[in-house]
N, C-alpha and C positions, 0 to 999 in steps of 0.2 A: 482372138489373137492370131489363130492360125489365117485368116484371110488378110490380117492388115499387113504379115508378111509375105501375102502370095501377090506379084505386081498386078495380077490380071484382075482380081478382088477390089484393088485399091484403084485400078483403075475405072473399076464399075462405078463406085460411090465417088470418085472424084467427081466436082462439080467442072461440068461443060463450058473453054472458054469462047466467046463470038471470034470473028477477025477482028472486029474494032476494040475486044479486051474485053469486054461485058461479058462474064460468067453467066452461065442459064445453069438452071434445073435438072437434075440426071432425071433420066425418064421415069415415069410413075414405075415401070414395072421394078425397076430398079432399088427404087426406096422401099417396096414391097417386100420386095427378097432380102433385104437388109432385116427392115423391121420383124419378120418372120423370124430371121438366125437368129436377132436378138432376143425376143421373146422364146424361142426352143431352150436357149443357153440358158437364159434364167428359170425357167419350169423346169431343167435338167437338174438346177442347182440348190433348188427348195426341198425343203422336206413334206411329208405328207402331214397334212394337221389335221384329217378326216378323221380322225381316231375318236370312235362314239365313246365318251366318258358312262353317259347313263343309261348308253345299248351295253357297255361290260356291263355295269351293277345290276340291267335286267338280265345277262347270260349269266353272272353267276346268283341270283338271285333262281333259277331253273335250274341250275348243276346241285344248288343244296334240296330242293326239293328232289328231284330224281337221287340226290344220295338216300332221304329220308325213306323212301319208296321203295330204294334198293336192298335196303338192309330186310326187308321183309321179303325179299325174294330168296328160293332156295336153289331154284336151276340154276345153273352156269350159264349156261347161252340166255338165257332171257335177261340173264345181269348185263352181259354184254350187249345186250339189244336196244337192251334201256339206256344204257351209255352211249353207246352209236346214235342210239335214235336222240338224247339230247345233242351229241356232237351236230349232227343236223340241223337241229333246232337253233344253235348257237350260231350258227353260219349264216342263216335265215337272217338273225335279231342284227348283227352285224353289218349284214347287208344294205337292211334296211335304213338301220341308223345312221350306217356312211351317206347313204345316199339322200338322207335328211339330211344332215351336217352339211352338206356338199353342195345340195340345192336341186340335184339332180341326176339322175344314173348317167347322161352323157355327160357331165361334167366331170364325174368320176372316173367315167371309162378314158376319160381323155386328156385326164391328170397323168403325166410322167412319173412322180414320183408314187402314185398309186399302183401306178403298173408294174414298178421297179418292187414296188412293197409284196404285192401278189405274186408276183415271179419266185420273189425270194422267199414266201411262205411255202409255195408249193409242194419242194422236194422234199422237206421231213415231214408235212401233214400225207404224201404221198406212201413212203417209205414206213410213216406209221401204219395205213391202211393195211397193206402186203405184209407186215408184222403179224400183226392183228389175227388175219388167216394163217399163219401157218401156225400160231401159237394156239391158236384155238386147234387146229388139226391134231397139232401135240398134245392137247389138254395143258399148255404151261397159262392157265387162266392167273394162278396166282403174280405172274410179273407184268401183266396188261397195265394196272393202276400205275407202275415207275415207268412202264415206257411208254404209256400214253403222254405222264406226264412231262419227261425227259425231252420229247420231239416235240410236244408240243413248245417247249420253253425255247428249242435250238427254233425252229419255226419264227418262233416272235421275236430270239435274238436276231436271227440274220432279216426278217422283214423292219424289224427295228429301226435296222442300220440306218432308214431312207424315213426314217420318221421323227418323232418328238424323243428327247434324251430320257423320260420317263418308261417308253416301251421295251428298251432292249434288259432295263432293269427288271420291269413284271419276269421279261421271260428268263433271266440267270434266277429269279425265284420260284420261277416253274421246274427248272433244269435243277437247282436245287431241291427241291420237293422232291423230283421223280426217281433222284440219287436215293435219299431217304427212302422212298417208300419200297424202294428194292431191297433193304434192308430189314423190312418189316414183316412180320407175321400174315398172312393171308388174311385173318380175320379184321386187320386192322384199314382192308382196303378201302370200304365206302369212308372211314374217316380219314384217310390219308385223300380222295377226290375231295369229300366235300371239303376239306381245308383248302387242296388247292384249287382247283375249277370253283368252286363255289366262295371259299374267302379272299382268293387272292384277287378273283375279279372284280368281286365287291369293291374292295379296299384301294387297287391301283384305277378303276374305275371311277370313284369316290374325285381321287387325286387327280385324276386326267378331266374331269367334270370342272372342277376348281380352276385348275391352271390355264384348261386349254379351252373351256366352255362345252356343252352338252354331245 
């Protein structure tokens, strides 16, 4: 829109007239450069549908095993280690699975609306990291399981934004959970994870598999 009101724009794409009144062809480069803005404008305006339905149900199908695992653990830091080291794990399986879905990691890397999604996840899965240590330095281990899950949910609502209308709902469910489990007993924490990391992605997993394919 903004070019067909710039005169110099409209003058690009206008077709070329002879002297005898015979229109010619704007130059190749010219329909180029058109075809190119229109194509940006539309990948601008799509949402991301890479969203691996059956790479969630395999991450949370690993968040419930590492809860079952956890619970038999007695350190603190190796509980946390085991968590971290699934967050990893879960990053990995996502990855992958995009990039199935997608057909191929440059196609991924080169989707707009993939990048908008990743941008937008960055700053709470970040700001949870930097959490992460100073709370461990404090010994505050018992609120790790609400604010892991809390950022992680703000994370999937703001990359949401730019995706399927079922993502930004998982994550007001995560952001819900993480509120809860702040409220909870320390002892209650591998079951407050494995419900959420491990059932919620099952279940919206499940649902994004259905609607939107694997």
């Amino acid at each position: 829109m903004q070019q067909c009101r710039n005169p110099r724009s409209r003058r690009s794409v206008e077709a070329r007239v002879r002297p005898d009144g015979i229109p010619t062809a704007p130059p190749s480069h010219d329909v180029l450069d058109q075809l190119q803005f229109i194509r940006h404008t539309m990948e601008s305006a799509t949402s991301f549908t890479a969203v691996p339905g059956w790479g969630m149900v395999m991450l949370g199908t690993t968040a419930l095993t590492v809860a079952f695992v956890a619970r038999t653990v007695d350190s603190q830091i190796t509980w946390v280690v085991l968590w971290l080291g699934e967050a990893l794990l879960a990053g990995l399986i996502s990855l992958v699975a995009m990039v199935k879905k997608t057909g191929s990691l440059a196609k991924l890397a080169a989707s707009i609306p993939a990048r908008k999604c990743a941008l937008s996840l960055v700053p709470p899965l970040a700001a949870g990291g930097v959490l992460t240590v100073m709370m461990m330095e404090h010994h505050f281990y018992a609120v790790l399981p609400g604010m892991w899950l809390m950022l992680y949910g703000v994370a999937i609502i703001t990359g949401g934004a730019f995706s399927v209308r079922v993502v930004p709902v998982m994550g007001i469910c995560f952001a819900i959970f993480g509120t809860v489990a702040l409220a909870l007993p320390a002892v209650w924490a591998n079951g407050i994870m494995a419900a959420g990391f491990g059932g919620l992605h099952v279940v919206f997993g499940l649902l994004i598999a259905r609607r939107h394919g694997g």
